[in-house]
C-alpha positions in Angstrom: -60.4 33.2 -38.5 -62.8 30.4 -39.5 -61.7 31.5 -43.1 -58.5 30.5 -42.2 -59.0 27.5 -40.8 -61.0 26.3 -44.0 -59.1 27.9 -46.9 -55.5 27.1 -45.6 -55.8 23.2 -45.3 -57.3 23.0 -49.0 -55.0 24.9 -50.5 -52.0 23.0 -48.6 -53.8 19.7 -50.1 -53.8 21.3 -53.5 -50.3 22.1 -53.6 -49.2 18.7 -52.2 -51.9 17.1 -54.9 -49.9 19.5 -57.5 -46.6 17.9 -56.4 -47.6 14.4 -56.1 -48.9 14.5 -59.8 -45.7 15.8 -60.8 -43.0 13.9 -59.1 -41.1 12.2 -61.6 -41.7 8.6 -60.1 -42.0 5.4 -62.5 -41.5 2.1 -62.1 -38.0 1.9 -62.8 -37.1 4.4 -60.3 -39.1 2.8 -57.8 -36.8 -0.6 -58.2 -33.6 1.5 -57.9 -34.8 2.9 -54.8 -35.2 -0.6 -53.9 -32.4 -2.4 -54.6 -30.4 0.9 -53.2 -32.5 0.0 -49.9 -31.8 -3.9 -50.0 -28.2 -3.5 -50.2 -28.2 -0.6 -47.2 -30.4 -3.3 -45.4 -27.4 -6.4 -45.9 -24.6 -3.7 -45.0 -26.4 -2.5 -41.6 -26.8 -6.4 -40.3 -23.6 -7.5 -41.2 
């Protein structure tokens, strides 16, 4: 059980670690995503 309880947190964290090194994220996308966000932003207060 305690082997468990060690083992299946790392190897979640590993995988995650895997994924976050491969999402396809650069700084272009990243001022998309915020520009797409800005104008959701002015069309929910008006």
């Amino acid at each position: 059980m305690r082997a468990v309880e060690i083992a299946l947190p790392l190897l979640l964290c590993a995988i995650s670690l895997i994924f976050t090194l491969y999402y396809p994220l650069d700084e272009e996308r990243c001022l998309e995503i915020q520009a797409a966000l800005a104008e959701r932003n002015k069309k929910m207060d008006s």
